[in-house]
C-alpha positions as CSV (number, residue, x, y, z in Angstrom):
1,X,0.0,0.0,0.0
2,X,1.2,3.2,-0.5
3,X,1.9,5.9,2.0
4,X,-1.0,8.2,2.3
5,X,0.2,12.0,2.9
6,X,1.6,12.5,6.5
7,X,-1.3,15.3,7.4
8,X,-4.4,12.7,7.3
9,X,-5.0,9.8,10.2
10,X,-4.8,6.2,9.0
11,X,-7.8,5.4,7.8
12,X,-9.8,2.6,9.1
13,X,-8.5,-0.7,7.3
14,X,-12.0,-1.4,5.8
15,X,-12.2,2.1,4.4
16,X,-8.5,2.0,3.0
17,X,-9.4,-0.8,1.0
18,X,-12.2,0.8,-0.8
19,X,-11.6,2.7,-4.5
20,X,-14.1,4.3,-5.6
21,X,-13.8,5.3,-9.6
22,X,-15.7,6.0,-12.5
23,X,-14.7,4.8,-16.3
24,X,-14.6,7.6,-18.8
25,X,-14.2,7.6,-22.6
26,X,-15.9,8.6,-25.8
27,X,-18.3,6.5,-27.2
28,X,-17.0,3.2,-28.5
29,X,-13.5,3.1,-27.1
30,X,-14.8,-0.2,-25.2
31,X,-15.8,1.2,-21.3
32,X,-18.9,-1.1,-21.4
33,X,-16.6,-4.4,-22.6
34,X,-14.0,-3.2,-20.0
35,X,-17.1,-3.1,-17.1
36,X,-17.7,-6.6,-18.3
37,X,-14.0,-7.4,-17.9
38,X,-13.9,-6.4,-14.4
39,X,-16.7,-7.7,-13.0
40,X,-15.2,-11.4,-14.6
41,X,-12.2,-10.7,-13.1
42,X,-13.5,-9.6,-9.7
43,X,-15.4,-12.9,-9.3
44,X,-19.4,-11.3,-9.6
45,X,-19.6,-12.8,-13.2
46,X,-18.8,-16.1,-14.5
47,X,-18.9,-15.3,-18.2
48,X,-18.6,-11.9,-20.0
49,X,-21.4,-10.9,-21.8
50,X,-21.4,-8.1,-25.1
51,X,-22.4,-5.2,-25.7
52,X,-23.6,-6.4,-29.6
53,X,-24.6,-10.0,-28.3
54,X,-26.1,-12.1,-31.2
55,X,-29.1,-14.5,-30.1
56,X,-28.9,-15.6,-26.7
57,X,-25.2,-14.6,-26.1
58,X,-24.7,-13.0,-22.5
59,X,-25.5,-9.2,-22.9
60,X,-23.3,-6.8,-20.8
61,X,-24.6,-6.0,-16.9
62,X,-24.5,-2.7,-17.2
63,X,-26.5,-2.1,-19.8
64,X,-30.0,-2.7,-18.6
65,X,-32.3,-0.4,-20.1
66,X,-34.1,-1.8,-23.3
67,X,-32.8,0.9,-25.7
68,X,-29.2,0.6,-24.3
69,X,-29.4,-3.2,-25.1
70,X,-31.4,-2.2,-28.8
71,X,-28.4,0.6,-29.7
72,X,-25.4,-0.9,-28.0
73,X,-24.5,2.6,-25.9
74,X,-25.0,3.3,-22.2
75,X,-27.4,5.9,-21.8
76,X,-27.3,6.0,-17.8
77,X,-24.8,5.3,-15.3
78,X,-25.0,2.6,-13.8
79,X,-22.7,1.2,-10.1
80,X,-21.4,-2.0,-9.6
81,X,-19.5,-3.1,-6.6
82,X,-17.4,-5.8,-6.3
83,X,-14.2,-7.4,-4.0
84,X,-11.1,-8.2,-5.9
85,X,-7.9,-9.3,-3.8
86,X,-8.1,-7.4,-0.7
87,X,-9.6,-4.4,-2.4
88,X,-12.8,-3.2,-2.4
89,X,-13.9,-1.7,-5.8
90,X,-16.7,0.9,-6.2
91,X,-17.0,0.9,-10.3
92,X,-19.5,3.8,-12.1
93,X,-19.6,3.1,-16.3
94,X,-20.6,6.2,-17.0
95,X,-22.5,7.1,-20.9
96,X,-19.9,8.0,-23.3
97,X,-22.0,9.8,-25.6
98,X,-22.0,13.5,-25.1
99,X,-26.4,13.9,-25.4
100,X,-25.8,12.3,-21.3
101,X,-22.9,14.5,-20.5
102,X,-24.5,15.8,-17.5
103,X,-25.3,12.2,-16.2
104,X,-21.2,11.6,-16.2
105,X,-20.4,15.2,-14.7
106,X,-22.4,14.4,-11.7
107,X,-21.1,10.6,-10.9
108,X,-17.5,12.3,-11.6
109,X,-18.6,14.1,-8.0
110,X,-19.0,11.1,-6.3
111,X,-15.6,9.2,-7.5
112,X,-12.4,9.5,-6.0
113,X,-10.7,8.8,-9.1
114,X,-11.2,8.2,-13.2
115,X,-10.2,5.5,-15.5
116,X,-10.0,7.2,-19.0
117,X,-10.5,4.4,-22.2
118,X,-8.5,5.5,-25.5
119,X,-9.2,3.8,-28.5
120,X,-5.7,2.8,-30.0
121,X,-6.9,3.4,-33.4
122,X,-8.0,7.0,-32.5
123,X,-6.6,8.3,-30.0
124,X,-7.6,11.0,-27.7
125,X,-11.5,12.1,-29.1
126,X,-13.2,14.9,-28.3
127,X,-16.0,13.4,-25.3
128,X,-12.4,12.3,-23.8
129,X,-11.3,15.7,-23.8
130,X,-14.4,17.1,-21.8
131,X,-14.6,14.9,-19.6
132,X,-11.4,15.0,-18.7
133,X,-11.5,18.9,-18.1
134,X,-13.9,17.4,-15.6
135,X,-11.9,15.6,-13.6
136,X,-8.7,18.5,-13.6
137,X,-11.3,20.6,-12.5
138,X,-12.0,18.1,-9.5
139,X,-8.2,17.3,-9.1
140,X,-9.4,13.5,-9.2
141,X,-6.5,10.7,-10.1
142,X,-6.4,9.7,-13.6
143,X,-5.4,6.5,-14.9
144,X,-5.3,5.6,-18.6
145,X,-5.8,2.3,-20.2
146,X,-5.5,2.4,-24.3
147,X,-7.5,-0.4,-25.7
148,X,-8.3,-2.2,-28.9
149,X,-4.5,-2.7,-29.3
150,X,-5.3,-6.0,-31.2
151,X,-6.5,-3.9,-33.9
152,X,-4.7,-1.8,-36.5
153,X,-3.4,0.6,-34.0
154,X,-1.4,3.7,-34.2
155,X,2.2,4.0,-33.0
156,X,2.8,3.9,-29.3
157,X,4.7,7.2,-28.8
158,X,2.3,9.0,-30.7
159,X,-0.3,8.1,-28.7
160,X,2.0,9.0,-25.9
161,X,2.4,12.4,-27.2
162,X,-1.2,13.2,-28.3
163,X,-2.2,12.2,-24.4
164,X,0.4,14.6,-23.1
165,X,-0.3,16.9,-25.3
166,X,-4.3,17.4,-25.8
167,X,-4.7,16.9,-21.8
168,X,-1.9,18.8,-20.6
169,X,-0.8,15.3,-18.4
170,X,2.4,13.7,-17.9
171,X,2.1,10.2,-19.1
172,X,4.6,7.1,-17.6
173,X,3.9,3.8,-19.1
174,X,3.0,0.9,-17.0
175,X,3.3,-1.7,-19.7
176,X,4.4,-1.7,-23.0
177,X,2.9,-3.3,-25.6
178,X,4.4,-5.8,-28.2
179,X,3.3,-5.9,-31.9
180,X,0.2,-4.2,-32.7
181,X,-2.9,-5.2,-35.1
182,X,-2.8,-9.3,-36.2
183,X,0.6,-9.1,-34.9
184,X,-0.2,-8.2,-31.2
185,X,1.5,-10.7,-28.9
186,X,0.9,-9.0,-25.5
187,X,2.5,-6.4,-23.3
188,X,5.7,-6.5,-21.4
189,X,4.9,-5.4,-17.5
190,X,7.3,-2.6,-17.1
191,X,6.6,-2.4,-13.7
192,X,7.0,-5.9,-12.3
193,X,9.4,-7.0,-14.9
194,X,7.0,-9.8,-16.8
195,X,5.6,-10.5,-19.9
196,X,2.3,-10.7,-20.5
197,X,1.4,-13.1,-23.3
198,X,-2.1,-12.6,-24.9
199,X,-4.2,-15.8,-25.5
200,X,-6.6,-15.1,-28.5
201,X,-8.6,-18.4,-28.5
202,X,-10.4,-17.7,-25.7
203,X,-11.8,-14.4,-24.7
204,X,-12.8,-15.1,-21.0
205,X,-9.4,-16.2,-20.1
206,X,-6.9,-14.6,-17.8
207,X,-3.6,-13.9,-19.8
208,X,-0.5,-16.2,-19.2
209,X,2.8,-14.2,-17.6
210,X,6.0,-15.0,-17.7
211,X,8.4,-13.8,-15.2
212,X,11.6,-12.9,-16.6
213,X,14.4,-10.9,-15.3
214,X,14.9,-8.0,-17.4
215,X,15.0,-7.1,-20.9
216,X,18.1,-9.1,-21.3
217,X,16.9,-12.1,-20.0
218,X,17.0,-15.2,-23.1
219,X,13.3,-16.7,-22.3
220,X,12.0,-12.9,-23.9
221,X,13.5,-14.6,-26.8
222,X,11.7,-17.9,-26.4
223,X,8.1,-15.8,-26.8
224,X,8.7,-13.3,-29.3
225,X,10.1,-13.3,-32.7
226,X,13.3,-11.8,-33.6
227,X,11.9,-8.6,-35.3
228,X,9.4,-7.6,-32.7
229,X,11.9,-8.4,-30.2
230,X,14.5,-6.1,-31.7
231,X,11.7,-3.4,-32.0
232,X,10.5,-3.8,-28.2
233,X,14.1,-3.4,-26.7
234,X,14.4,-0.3,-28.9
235,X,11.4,1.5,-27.7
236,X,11.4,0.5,-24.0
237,X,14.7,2.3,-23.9
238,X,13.5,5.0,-25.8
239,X,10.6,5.2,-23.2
240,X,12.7,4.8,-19.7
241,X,15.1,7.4,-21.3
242,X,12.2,10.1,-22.7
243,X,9.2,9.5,-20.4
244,X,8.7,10.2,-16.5
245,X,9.3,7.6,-14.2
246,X,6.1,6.6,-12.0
247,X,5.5,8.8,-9.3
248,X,2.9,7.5,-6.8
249,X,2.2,10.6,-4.9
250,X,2.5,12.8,-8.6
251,X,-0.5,10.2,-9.8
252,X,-2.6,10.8,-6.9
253,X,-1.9,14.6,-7.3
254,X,-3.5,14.4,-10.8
255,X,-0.5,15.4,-12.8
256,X,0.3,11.7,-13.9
257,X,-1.1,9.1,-15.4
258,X,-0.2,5.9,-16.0
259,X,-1.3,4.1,-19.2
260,X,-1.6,0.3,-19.7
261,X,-2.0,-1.4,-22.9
262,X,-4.3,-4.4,-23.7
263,X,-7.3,-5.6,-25.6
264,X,-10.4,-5.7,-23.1
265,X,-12.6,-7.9,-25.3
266,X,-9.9,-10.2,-25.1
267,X,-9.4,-9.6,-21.7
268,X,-5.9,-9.1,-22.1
269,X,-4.3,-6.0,-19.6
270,X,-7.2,-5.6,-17.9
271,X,-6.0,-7.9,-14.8
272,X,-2.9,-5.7,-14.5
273,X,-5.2,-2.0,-14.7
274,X,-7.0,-3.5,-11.7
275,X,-4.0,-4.0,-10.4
276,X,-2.3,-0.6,-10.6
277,X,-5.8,0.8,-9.6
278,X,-5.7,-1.2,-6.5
279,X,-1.9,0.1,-5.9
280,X,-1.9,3.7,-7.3
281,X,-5.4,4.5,-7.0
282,X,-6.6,6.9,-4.0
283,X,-8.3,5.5,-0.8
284,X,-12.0,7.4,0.0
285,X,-11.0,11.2,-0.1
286,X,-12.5,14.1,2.0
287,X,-15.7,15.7,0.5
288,X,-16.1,19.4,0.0
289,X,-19.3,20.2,2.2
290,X,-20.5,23.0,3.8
291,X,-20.3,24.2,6.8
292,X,-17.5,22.3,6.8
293,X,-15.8,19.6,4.8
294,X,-16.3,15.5,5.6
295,X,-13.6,13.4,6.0
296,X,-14.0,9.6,5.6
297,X,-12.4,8.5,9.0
298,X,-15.6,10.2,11.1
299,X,-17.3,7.8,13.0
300,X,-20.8,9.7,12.2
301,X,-22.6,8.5,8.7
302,X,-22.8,10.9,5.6
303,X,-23.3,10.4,2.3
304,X,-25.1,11.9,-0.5
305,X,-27.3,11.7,-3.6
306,X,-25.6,12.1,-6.6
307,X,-28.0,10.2,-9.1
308,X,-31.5,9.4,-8.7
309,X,-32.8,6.4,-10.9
310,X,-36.8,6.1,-11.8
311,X,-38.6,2.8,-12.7
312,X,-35.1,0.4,-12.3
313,X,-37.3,-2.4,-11.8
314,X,-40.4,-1.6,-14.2
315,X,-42.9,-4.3,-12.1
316,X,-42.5,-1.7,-9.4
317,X,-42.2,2.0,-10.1
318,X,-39.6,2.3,-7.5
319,X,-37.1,5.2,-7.9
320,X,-33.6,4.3,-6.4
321,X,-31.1,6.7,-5.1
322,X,-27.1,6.2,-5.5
323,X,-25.7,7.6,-2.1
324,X,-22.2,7.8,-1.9
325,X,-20.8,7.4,1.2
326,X,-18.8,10.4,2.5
327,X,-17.7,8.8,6.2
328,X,-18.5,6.6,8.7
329,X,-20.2,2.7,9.0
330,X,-23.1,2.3,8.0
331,X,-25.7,-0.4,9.0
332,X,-29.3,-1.6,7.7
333,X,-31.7,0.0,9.5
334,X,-30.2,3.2,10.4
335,X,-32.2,6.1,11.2
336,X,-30.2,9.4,9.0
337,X,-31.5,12.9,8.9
338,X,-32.3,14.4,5.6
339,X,-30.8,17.4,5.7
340,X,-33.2,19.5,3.3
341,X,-36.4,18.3,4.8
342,X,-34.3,18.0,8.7
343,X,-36.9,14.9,8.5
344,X,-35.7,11.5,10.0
345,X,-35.3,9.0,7.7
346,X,-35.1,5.3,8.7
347,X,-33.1,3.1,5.8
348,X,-34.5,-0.2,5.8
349,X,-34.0,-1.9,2.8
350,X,-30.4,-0.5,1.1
351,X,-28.9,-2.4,-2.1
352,X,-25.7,-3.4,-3.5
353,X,-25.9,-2.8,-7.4
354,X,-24.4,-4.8,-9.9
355,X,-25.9,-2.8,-12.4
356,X,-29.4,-4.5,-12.4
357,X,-29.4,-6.7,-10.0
358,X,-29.2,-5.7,-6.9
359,X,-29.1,-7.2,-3.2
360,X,-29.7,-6.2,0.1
361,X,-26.7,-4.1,1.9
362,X,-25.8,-4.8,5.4
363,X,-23.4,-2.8,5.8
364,X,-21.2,-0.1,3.9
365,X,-18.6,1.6,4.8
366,X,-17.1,5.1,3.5
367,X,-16.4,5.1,-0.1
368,X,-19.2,2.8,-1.5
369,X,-21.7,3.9,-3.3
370,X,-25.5,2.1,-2.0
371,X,-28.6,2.5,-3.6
372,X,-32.5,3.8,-1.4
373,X,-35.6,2.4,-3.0
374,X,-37.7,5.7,-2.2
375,X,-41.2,7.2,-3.8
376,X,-39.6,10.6,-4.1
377,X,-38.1,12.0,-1.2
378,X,-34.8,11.8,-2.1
379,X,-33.2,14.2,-5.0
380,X,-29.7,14.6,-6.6
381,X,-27.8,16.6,-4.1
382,X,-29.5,15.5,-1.3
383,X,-27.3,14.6,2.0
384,X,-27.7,12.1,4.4
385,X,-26.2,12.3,8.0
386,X,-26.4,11.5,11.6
387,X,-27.9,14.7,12.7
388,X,-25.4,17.1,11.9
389,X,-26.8,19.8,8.8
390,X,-24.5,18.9,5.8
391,X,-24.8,19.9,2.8
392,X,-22.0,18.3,0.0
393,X,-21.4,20.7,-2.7
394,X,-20.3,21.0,-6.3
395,X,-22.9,18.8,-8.1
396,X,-24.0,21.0,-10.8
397,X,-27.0,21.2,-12.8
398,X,-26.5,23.0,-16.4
399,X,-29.4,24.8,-18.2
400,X,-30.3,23.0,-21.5
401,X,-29.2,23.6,-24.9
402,X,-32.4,22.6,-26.3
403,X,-35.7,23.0,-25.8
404,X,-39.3,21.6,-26.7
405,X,-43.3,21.5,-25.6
406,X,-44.0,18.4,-24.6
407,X,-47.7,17.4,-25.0
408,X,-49.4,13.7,-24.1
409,X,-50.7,11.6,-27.2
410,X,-54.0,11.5,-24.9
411,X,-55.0,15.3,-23.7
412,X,-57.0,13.1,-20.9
413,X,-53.8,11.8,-19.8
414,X,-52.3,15.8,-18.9
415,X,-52.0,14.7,-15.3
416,X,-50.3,11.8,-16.1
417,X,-47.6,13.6,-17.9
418,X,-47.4,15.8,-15.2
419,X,-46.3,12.3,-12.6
420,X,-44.0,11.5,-15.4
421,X,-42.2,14.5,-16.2
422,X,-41.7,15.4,-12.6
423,X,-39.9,12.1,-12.1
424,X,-37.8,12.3,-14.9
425,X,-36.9,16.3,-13.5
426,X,-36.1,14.5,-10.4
427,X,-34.2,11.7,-11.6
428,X,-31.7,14.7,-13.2
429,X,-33.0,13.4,-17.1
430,X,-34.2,16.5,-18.0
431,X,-35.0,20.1,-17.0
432,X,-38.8,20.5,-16.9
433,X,-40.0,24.3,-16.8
434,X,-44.0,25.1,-16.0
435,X,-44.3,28.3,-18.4
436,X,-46.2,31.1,-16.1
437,X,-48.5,32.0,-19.3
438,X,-50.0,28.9,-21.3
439,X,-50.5,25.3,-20.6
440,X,-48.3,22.2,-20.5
441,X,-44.6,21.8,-20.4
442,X,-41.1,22.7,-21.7
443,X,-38.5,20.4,-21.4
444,X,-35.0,21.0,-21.9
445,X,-32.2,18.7,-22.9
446,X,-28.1,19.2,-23.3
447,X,-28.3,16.8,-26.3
448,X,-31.2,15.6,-29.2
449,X,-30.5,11.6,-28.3
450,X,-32.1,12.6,-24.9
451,X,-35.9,13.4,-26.0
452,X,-36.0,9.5,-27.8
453,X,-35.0,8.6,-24.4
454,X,-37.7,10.5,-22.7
455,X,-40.3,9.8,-25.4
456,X,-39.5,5.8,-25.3
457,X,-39.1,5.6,-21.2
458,X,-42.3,8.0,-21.2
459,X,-44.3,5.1,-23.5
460,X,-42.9,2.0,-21.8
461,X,-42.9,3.3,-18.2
462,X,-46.2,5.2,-18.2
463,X,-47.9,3.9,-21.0
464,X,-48.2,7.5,-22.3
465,X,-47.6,8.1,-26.0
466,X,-46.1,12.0,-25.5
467,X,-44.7,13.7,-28.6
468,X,-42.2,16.8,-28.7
469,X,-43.5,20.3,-30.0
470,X,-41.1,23.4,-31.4
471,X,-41.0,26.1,-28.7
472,X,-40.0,29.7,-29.6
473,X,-37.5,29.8,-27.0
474,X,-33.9,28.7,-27.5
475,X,-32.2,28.6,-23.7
476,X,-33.3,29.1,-20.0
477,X,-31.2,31.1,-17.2
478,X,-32.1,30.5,-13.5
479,X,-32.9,34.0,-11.9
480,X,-31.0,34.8,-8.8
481,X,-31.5,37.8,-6.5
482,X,-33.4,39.3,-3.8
483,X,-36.4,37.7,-3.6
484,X,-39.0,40.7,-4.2
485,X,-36.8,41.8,-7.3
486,X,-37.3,38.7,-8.5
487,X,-41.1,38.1,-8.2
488,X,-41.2,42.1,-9.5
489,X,-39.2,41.1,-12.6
490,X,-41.4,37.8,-12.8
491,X,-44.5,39.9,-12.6
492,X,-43.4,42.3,-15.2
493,X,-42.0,39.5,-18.4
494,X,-44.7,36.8,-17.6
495,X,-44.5,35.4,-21.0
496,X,-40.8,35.2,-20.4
497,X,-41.3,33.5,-16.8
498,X,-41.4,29.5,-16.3
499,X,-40.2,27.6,-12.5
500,X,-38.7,24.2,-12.5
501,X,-39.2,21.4,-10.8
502,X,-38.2,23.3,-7.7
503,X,-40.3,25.9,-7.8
504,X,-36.8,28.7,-8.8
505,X,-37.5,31.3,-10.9
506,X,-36.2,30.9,-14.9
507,X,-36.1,33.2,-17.5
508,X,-36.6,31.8,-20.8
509,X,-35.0,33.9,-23.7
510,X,-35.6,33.8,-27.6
511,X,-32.0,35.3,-28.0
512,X,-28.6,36.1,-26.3
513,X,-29.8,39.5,-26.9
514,X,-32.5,39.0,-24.0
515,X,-30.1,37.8,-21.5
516,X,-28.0,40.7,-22.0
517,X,-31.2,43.2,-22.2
518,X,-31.5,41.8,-18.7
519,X,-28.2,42.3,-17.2
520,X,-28.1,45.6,-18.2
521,X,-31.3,46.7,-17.4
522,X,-31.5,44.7,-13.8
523,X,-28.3,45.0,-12.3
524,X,-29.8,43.9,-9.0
525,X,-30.7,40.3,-10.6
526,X,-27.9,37.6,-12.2
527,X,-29.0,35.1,-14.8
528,X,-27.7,31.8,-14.5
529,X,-26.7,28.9,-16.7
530,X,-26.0,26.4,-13.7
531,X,-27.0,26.1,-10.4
532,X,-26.1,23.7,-7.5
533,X,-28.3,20.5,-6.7
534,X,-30.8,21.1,-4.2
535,X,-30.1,24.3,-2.1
């Protein structure tokens, strides 16, 4: 284990063996086969299933919602926790495609770290570059695994380069890969010294290593042909001499990041990830809270909401909460306050996730991420503690870039819509705005892909056939100020005027030209494109 910095106690051993980490990448670079990888390794699966399964082939855990399985992409995040060795691993697959951006920004609040997939065909893409921004804005721990290296790939420095280059990141390699394309023979382990050696016949088995003793040592010879050979000695001491050497504390620092190599629907350098995530990656960090921050080695309970979940389990119109836990041991049964409504809440019936499935949690300790079957009463940004009045910060909500009416198929069904669209406001899908003038609703998305989520989870969930509408405005800024300015200014631009599901005050605009109309006219008042979770 690594030393943690000499300022912080010792955390508890059960603590210190939790990570806690979210997988990040662009669409398509292979986070949902990786998930699947894990999990195998880790024990909680016996075979891997895919994300394009044919016939009755195993279909990945993670994705469980029908159009995730229909279209091959994760549309929601989803947890999974598992043991593997003697660490604990909290896992979020987060959606790669940018229309569920938001989804990702807010589970990147409730990680302590981020595993970033690269496609070794492509390279750094642009979702990898946003999200990334992310996680230097949040300090978190980065480590990089480059996949798909049993395809053509490019050349290993250059995607060396284009990582230190596009992210602004120094990059140290933890393995180094041999051959690429049909000529891909495995990795050698520059951190332990072995050879990994990648076994294409059978995708659900662990690689075979061979321990050698150096890049001198003759049995290298044994395993790889004379020209690779030649070309692997060659570039490993190009790498030692050009590239950092592994610094630990530097990694967990966020100005590091060590990349493996590998082939995750092979799963080949996926064992050794896990490893260096288990050695390199943080323990449970300190939250930012106010009035004060929470720091995992407490003996009180707190945690908070940083995704809410509708309709998991479609029988029974449950809505499930993922609390993070920010310190303390916790135990079924517990009686927490919830901060915004100071209301006692007893938790009875916690779950473990692995993605879909799910089973009741005992216990969990600081750094795990539980689910809470509720009928509303939990939102995202909520906290959860043992008395004290907590409230965790820094889990945004961004206004939408687009914007539509929404109508039901059925104008008898209104109220129904109402149910639905409220949930889905809740759940953090979309932003729904109640226009002060006029009837029915406006909901605003960051990306298109997210109304044919709404519309399909809308008809399977509710039964309610709803159909998206042209609006005539284009954005939404939340209004902030002095409470009677505000309900002045509200009074005065009705047809301007909507509330969310919160009941705040948003000004819907037409044009940028509005927003600054606004400003300049009502310096007493700001206009906002994002506002924390649940004051």
């Amino acid at each position: 284990m690594l030393d943690a910095p000499t300022n912080r106690p010792q955390l508890p051993p059960e603590i210190a063996r939790r990570r806690t980490f979210a997988i990040i990448s662009h669409p398509d670079a292979g986070k949902t086969t990786l998930t699947e990888k894990f999990l195998l390794y880790g024990g909680a699966i016996q075979m891997a299933g895919q994300v394009r399964a044919k016939g009755e082939a195993r279909r990945t855990r993670s994705d469980f919602m029908q159009m995730e399985k229909d279209r091959g992409i994760s549309v929601s995040a989803s947890a999974m926790s598992f043991d593997y060795g003697t660490f604990r691993f909290n896992l979020v697959d987060t959606p790669g495609h940018s229309d569920f951006s938001e989804d990702t920004y807010r589970t990147l609040t409730a990680v302590d770290a981020a595993v970033m997939v690269i496609d070794g065909a492509k390279g750094v893409e642009s979702q990898t570059q946003k999200l990334f921004e992310v996680c230097r804005l949040r300090d978190l721990p980065i480590l990089t695994f480059c996949n798909k290296m049993d395809r053509e790939s490019r050349d290993t420095f250059e995607i060396i380069d284009e990582i230190q280059e596009m992210l602004a990141i120094d990059v140290t390699p933890a393995s180094w890969p041999i051959g690429v394309g049909s000529d891909f023979l495995g990795c050698y382990d520059m951190l332990n010294n072995r050879l990994e050696l990648m076994d294409r016949a059978d995708r659900n088995k662990v690689a075979e290593s061979v321990k050698i003793e150096g890049l001198d040592d003759p049995k290298l010879a044994e395993h790889v042909p004379e020209h690779l050979l030649v070309k692997l000695l060659e570039e490993v001491e190009m790498a030692r001499e050009l590239l950092p050497a592994l610094d630990p504390q530097s990694v967990l620092e966020g100005h590091m990041t060590p990349i493996w190599f590998g082939s995750a629907i092979n799963s080949f350098g996926v064992k050794e990830l896990m490893d260096g995530i288990g050695t390199y990656g943080p323990e449970p960090q300190v939250q930012a809270a106010e009035p004060r921050q929470i720091a995992p080695e407490e003996d009180k309970v707190a945690g908070f909401v940083f995704k809410v979940q509708a309709n998991m389990d479609p029988k029974h119109r449950d809505r499930v909460a993922f609390l993070r836990m920010a310190s303390g041991h916790f135990k079924r049964g517990m009686k927490l306050t919830h901060v915004r409504s100071k209301k006692p809440m007893t938790v009875s019936n916690p779950v473990l996730f692995l993605a879909s499935d799910r089973e009741l949690a005992e216990e969990a300790w600081a750094g795990d991420i539980i689910g809470i079957p509720n009928h509303g009463q939990l939102r995202i940004g909520d906290t959860l503690t043992e008395g004290e009045a907590l409230k965790v910060t820094g889990i945004p909500s961004f206004a939408p870039e687009l914007l539509k009416n929404c109508r039901a198929g059925d104008p008898m069904k209104a109220k129904h819509l109402d149910k639905a669209l409220m949930q889905f406001a809740e759940e953090g899908a979309a932003k729904v705005f109640k226009p002060m003038m006029g009837s029915g609703f406006i909901v605003g998305v960051v990306g298109a892909l997210q109304f044919e989520v709404l519309a399909s989870r809308i008809e399977l969930e509710y039964g309610l056939p709803v159909r998206f509408e042209p609006t005539q405005f284009t954005s939404a800024r939340w209004v902030h100020g002095d409470k009677a300015a505000v309900d002045a200014f509200a009074a005065k631009n009705k047809q301007h005027m909507a509330t969310d599901n919160d009941g705040d005050a948003v000004f819907m605009t037409r044009l940028q030209w509005d927003i600054d109309r606004v400003q300049r006219d009502h310096p007493e008042l700001t206009l906002s494109a994002t506002k924390e979770m649940q004051v």
